[in-house]
C-alpha positions in Angstrom: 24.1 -7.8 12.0 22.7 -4.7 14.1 19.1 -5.5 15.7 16.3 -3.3 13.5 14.1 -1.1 15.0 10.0 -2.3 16.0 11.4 -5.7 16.0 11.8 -6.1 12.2 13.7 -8.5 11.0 17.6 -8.4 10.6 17.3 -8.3 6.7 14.1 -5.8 6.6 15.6 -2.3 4.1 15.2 0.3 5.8 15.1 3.8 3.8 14.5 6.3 6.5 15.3 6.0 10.4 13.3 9.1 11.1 10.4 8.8 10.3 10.9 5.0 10.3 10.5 4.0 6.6 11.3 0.7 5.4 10.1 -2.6 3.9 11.0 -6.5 3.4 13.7 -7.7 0.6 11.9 -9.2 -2.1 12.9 -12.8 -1.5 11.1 -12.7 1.4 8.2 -10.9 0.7 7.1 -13.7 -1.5 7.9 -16.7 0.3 4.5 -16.4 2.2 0.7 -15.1 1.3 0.6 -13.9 4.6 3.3 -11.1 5.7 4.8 -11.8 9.1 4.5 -8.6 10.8 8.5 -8.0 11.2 8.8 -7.8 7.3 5.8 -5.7 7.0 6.6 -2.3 5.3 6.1 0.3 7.2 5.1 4.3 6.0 5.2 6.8 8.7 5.4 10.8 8.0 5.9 11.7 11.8 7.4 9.8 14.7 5.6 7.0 16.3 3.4 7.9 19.3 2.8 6.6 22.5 -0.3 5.4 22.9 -2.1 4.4 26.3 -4.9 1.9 25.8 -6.7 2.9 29.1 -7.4 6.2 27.9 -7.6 6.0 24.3 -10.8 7.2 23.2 -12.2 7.2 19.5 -14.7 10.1 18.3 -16.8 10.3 15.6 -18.0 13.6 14.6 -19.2 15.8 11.8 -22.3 15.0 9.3 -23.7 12.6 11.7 -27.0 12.4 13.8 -25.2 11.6 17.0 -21.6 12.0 17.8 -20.2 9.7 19.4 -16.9 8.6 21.5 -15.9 5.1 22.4 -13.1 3.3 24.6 -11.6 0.5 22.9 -13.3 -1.6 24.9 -16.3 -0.2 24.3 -15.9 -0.5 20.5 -14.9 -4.1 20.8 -17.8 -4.5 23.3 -20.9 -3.1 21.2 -19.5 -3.8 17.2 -19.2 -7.5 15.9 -15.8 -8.7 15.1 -14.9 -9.0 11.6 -11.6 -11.2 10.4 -10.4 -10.2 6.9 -7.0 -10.2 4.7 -6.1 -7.0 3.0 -3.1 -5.8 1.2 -1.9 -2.3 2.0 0.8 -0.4 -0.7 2.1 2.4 -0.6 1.1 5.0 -3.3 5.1 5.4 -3.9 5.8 1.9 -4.3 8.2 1.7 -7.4 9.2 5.2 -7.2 13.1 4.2 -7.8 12.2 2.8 -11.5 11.0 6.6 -12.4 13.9 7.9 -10.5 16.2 6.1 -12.4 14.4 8.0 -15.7 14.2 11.4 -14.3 15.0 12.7 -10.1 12.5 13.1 -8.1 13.9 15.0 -5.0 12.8 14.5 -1.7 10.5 11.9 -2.1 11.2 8.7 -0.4 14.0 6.4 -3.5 10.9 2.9 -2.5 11.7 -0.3 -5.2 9.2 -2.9 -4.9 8.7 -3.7 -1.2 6.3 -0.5 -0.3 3.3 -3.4 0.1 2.8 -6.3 2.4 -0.4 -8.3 2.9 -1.9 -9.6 6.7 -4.8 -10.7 8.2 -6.5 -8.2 10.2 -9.0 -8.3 13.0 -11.4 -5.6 13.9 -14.9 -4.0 13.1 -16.6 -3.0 10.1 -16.5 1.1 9.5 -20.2 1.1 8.1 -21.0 -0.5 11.7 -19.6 2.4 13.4 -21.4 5.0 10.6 -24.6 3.5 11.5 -24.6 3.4 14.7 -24.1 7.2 14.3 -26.3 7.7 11.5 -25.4 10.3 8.6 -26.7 13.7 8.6 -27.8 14.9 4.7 -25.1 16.6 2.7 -22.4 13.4 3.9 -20.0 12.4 1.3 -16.7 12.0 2.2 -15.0 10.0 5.5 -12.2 11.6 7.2 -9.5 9.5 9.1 -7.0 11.7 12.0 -4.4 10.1 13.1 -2.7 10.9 16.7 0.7 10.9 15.0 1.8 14.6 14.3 4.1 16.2 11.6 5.3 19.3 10.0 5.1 20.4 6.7 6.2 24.2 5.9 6.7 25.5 9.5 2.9 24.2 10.0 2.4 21.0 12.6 -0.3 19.2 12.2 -1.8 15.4 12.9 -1.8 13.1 9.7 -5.4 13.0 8.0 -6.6 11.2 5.0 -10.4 10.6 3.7 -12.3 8.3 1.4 -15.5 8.8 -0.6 -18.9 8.0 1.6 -19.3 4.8 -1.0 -16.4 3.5 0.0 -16.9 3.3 3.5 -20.3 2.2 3.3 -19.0 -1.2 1.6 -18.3 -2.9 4.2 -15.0 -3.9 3.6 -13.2 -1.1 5.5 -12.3 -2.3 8.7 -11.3 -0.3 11.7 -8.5 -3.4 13.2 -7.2 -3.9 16.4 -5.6 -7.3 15.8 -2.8 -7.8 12.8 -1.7 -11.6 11.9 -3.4 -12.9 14.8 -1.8 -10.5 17.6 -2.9 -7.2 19.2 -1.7 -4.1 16.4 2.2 -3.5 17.5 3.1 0.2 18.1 4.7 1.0 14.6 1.7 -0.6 12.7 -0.7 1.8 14.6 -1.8 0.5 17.5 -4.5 0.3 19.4 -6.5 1.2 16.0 -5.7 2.0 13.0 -8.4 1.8 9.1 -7.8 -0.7 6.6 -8.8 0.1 3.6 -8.7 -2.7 1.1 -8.4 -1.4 -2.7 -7.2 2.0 -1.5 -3.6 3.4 -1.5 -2.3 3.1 1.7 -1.8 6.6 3.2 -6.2 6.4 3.9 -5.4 3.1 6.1 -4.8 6.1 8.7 -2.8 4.4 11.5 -2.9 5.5 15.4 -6.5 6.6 14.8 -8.3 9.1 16.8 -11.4 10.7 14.8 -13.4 10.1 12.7 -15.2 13.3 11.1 -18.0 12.7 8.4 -18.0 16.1 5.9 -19.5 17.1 2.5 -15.6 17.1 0.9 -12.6 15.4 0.9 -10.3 16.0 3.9 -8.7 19.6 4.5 -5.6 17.5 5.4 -2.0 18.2 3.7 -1.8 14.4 2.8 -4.9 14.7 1.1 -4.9 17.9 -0.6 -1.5 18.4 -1.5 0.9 15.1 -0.7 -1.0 12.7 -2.5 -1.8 13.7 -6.2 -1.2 13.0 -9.2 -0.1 15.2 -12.1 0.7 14.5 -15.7 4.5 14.2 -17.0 4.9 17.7 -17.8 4.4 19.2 -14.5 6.9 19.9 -12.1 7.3 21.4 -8.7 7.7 24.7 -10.4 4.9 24.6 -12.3 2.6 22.8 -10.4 -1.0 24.3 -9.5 -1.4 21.5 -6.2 -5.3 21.7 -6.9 -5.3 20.5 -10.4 -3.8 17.1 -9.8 -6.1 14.4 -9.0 -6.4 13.0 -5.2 -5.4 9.3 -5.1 -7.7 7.0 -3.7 -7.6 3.4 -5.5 -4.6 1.4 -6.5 -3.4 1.2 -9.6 -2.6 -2.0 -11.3 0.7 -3.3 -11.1 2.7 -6.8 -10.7 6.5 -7.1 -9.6 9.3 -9.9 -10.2 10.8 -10.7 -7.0 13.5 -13.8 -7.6 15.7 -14.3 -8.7 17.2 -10.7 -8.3 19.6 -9.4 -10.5 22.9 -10.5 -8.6 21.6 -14.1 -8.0 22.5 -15.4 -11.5 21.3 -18.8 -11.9 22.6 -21.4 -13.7 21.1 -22.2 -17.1 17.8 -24.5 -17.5 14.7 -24.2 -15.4 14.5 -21.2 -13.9 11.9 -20.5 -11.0 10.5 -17.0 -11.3 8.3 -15.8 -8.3 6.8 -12.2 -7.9 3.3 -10.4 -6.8 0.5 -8.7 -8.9 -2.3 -6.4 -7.2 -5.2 -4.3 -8.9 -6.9 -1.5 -7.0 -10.7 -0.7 -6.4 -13.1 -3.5 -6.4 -10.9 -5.4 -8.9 -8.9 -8.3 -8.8 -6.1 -9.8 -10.9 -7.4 -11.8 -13.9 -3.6 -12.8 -15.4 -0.3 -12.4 -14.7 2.5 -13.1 -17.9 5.8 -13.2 -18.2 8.6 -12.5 -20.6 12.2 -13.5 -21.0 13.1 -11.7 -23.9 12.5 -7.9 -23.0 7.9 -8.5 -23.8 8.6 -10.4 -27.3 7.4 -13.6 -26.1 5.0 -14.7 -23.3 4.3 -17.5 -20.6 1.4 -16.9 -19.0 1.8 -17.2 -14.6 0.3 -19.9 -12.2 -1.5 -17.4 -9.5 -1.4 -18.5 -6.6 -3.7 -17.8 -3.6 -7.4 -16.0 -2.7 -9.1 -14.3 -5.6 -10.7 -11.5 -4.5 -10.2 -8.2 -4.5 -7.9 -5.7 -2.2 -6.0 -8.9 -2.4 -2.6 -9.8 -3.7 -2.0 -12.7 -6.2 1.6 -13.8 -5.9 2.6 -16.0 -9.2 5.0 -17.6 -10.4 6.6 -19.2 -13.7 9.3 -21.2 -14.9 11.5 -20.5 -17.6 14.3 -22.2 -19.7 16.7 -20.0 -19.8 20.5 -20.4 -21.8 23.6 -19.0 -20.8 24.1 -15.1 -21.5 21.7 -11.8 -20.6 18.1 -12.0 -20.1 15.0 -9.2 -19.8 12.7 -10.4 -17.5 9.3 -8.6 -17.7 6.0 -9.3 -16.1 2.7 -7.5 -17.1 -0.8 -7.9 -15.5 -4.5 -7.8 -16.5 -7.0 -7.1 -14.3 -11.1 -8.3 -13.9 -12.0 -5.0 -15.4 -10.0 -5.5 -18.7 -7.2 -3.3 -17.2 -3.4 -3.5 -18.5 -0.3 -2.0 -17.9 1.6 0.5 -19.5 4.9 -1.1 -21.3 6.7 2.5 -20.0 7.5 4.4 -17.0 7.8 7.3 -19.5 3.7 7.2 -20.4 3.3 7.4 -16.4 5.9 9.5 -15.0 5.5 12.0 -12.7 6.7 14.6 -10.2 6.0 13.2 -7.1 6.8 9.5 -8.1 3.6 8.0 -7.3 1.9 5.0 -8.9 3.9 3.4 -10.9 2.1 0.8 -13.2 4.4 0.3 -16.2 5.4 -3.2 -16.9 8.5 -4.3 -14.1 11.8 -5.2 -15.9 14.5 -7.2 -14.1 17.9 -8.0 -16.1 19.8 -11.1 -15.3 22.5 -13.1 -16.3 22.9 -16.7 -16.8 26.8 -17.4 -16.3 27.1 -21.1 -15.8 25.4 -24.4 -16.5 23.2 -26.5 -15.1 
């Protein structure tokens, strides 16, 4: 088997070569709480830069009451360290399920592995706000990336913001370190935002600015890329500034074994899979049907509760010979559910997929 790129491992799908775009098979996404770093998905919109560490520089400008620009060194230096686990997703995470409904062109065809979850190592963003103190009028935080791209003859450096509230919870970390080791080129070293709760195209990567304004970012990714528009709009119809800009996760919860073509013999039946809600919230319950959402067994969740983390889960089911619809739906700590349908929530671009996750299999032999 052919060597991946970025050292990821041998098995790890890749969707796109350039920009590298690829994630980890389900099987092994699960088997741990902790991604190892060479099944970690990765999202990129440009090529991967080359970064120097000696004379990487970070600045913060805009609404503040001093600019400032630090060395890595210097950050490290002068801000406490803060270790913290975080689950990033893509926004398009489970864009093949509304595919399979209706095309979406040119939009990237991600199943279920556009999310991974590590343990990070860095500083807290409010830290750095503070230390330049806000200016009146500051609402919004902009990330810019040094990793550049083009987008209708127009090139451009990859820029996302977040509300002011959000970065002032202390939960956003500027990290240097992921799973215990310095930040490897394709995951955005030397420093890249982590933005727990928060789709993942704000966890800017390769960071270079950070600019404090009244508005959200000016950026394409932010006023464009990433919105969301009801089912009947379309990309010929579409007015770009009446879709809403994506910021928090939306619930949803996957099955990840056994796949389809696995086909396991009849009797106990081990299913494993992930659940993750956005914002502040957590996963309160995780159930899971063999009968196409008739019937119901509530999941054993498994790890941290808290939220911007994942729960993986997992039930066990007695299943006879012939076809089964596995479904799994999640509530959140807010009361939250899921849609049954990717028809209530499909749209253009493909993002956010939160309907109920369906996986058909057949039992063929016995025990």
């Amino acid at each position: 088997m052919a060597d991946k790129p970025f050292g990821k491992h041998p098995d790890f799908i890749v969707r796109e070569m350039s920009p590298f775009n690829g994630g980890p098979p389900l099987n092994l996404l699960v088997e741990n709480q902790l991604t190892p770093t060479e099944l970690f998905f990765s999202r990129n919109h440009g090529d991967i830069p080359e970064v120097d560490a000696a004379s990487y520089r970070l600045e913060v400008s805009g609404l503040v009451e001093q600019p400032l620009t630090f060395s890595l060194a210097e950050l490290t230096s002068r801000f406490p360290s803060v270790d913290a686990a975080a689950t990033l997703q893509c926004a398009g995470n489970r864009r093949q399920e509304l595919i399979d409904r209706k095309p979406i062109p040119n939009e990237l065809p991600w199943g279920a592995e556009a999310i991974s979850h590590a343990a990070w190592r860095g500083l807290r963003l409010s830290d750095v706000l503070a230390a330049a103190g806000l200016a009146q009028g500051a609402a919004h935080v902009e990330f810019i990336g040094l990793d550049e791209t083009e987008r209708h003859g127009e090139r451009f450096n990859f820029g996302g913001s977040i509300p002011l509230k959000d970065a002032l919870s202390g939960e956003v970390l500027l990290a240097y370190e992921m799973n215990a080791a310095p930040l490897e080129p394709v995951h955005g070293f030397p420093l890249r935002v982590v933005a727990p709760g928060i789709i993942g195209a704000r966890s800017v990567k390769w960071l270079k600015e950070i600019r404090v304004q009244p508005e959200p970012s000016h950026n394409y990714f932010q006023r464009v890329a990433y919105r969301l528009f009801p089912p009947d709009v379309d990309s010929q119809n579409v007015v770009w500034e009446q879709g809403m800009m994506l910021n928090e996760n939306s619930l949803t919860s996957v099955i990840c074994t056994p796949a389809e073509s696995e086909n396991p013999p009849a009797g106990a039946v081990t299913v494993r899979g992930y659940a993750l809600a956005g914002g502040e919230r957590s996963i309160a319950r995780v159930e899971l049907s063999a009968d196409g959402g008739r019937s119901w067994t509530q999941c054993e969740l498994l790890g941290e509760d808290a939220p911007g983390i994942w729960r993986l889960w997992q039930a066990q089911l007695d299943l006879a010979l012939g076809e089964h619809e596995l479904v799994v739906r999640a509530v959140d700590s807010a009361a939250n559910a899921q849609p049954p349908d990717v028809e209530q929530i499909w749209n253009f671009k493909g993002y956010m997929n939160s309907a109920w996750h369906r996986q058909k299999i057949e039992i063929k032999q016995s025990d």
